[in-house]
N, C-alpha and C positions, 0 to 999 in steps of 0.2 A: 516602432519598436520601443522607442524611449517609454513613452503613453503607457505600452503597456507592461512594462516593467514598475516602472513605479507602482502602477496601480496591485501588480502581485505580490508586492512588498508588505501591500494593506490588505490583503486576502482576508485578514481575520474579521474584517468588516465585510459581511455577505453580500450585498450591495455592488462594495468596490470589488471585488472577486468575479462577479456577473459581469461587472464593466470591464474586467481584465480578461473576459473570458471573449469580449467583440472583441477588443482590440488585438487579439491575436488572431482571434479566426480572422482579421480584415489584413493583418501583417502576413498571415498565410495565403489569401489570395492574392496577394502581390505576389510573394515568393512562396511558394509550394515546397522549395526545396531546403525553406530556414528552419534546422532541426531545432537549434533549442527553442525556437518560437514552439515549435511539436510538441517540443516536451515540456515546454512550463505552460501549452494548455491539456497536455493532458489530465497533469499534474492537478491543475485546476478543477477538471470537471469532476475528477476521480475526488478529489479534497471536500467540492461542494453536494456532489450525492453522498459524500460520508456522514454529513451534519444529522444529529439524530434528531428525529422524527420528520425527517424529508419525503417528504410522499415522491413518486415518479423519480426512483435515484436508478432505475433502470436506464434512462435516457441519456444520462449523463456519459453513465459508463458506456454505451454504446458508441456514445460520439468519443470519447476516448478511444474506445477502439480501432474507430474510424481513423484518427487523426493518426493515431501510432502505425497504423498498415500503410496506411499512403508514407509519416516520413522511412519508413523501412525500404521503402522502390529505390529512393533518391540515396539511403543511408546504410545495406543490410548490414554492416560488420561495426556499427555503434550501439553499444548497448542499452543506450536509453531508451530507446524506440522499441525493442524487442522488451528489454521489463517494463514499459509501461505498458503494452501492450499486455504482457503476463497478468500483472496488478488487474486492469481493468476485467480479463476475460475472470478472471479469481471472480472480481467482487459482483460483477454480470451471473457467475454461476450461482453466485447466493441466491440471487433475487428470482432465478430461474427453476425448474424444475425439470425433472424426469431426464429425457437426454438430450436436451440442449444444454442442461448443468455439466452432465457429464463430458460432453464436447467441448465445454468450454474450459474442464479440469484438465483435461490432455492439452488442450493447447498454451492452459497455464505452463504447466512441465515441462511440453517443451520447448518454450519461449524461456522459463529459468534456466532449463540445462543450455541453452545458447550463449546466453548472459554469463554463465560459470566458464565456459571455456570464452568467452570476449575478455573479460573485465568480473572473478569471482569477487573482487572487496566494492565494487558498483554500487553507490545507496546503500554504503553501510554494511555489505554482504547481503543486500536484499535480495537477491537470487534463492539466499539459501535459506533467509527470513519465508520469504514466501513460500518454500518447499515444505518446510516448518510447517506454515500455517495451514498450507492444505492436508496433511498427513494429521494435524492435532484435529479436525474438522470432518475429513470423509469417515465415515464409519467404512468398520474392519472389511466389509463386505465388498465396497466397491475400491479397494485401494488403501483405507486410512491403517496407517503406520504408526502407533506412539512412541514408540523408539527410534523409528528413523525420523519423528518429530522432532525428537528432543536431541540427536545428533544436530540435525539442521538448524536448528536456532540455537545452540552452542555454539557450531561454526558462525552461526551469522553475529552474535555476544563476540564471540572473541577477532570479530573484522570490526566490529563495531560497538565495539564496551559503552561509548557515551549515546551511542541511539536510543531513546526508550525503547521506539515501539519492539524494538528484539524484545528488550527485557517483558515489555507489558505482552507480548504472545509467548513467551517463557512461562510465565505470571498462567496462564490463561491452560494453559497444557498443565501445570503443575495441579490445580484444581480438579483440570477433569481427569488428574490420575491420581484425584485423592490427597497431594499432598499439600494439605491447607497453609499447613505453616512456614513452610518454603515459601511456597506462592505468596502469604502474609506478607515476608522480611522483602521479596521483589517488588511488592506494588511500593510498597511502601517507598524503596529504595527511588523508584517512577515520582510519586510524590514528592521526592524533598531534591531532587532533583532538578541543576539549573537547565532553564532551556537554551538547548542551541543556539546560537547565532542564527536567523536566517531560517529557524525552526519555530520561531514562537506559538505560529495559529496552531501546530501540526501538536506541540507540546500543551496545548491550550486540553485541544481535546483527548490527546493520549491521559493524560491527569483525569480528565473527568471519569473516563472510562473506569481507570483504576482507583478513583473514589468510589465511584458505583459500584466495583466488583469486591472493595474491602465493606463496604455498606450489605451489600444482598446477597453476597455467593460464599463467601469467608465460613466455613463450617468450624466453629470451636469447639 
């Protein structure tokens, strides 16, 4: 476990992140039932199919999902295990289409409303981050919500003011509701922005994103 802490400390070196990702899956077949070993690989694989231009970032998230259902047998009433699990079926539905996306939206939902009644300020309010992010993303048709978007990532802002990624999916909704300038003063706010302790890779590429989207999406 030592092995593999250290090495997720260095995650932001894609290399040592892969090596942090054996030595948990090996700390896991020793013990099946070490939750946070569960959850900083989940953590991990969800991290390393998010790197942009990753081809095969389906796999990733799939063994996340794996590893988050199995620690749930050992773990159901901890919330990590249920919102990683959330996270990964979210980012699994992207990659996905027609209605195994949609299967994987409802089971985001309701792995976040578990997590709101365990532990609502969890990751920053990630419960209601993520609920956020699916409502800014489904079109009107199947579910998406821009208001009750933008409810949820205020509640998720105000459990977690120094998180970026709220503000950078606040940032992201306000654009695709037109409002450029708003969304301007948030990325921006993302950019000058110190990173967290213990956040840095995650703050690495939250920054990129929000350089990109004041670079190419920014309507003046």
């Amino acid at each position: 476990m030592k092995q593999a802490e250290c090495l997720f400390v260095q995650r932001n070196d894609l290399p040592k992140a892969r090596a942090a990702v054996e030595s948990y899956r090996q700390v896991l077949k020793e013990d099946p039932q070490q939750v946070e070993a569960s959850i900083k690989l989940a953590r991990l694989l969800i991290f390393i199919g998010s790197q942009k231009d990753l081809q095969n970032e389906g796999r990733y998230y799939m063994e996340a999902i794996e590893v988050s259902r199995q620690a749930l047998r050992y773990h159901p009433n901890d919330p990590g295990p249920h919102y990683w699990l959330g996270v990964a079926c979210g980012l699994m539905a992207d990659v996905s289409g027609g209605f195994t996306a949609l299967g994987l939206v409802d089971d985001t939902k309701q792995q976040m409303e578990t997590v709101i009644k365990l532990d609502p300020t969890y990751d920053y309010g990630g419960a209601y981050r993520v609920l956020g992010r699916l409502h800014t993303k489904l079109p009107f048709i199947v579910g998406g919500d821009k208001e009750k978007a933008e409810r949820y990532l205020r509640l998720a802002l105000k459990l977690g003011p120094t998180y970026m990624l709220n503000h950078l999916y606040l940032a992201d909704l306000l654009m695709v509701t037109d409002r450029y300038a708003e969304a301007e003063v948030v990325l921006r706010q993302v950019l000058a922005a110190s990173a967290q302790r213990g956040l840095e890779p995650e703050d690495k590429l939250w920054k990129m994103h929000a350089g990109d989207a004041l670079a190419h999406r920014i309507v003046r």
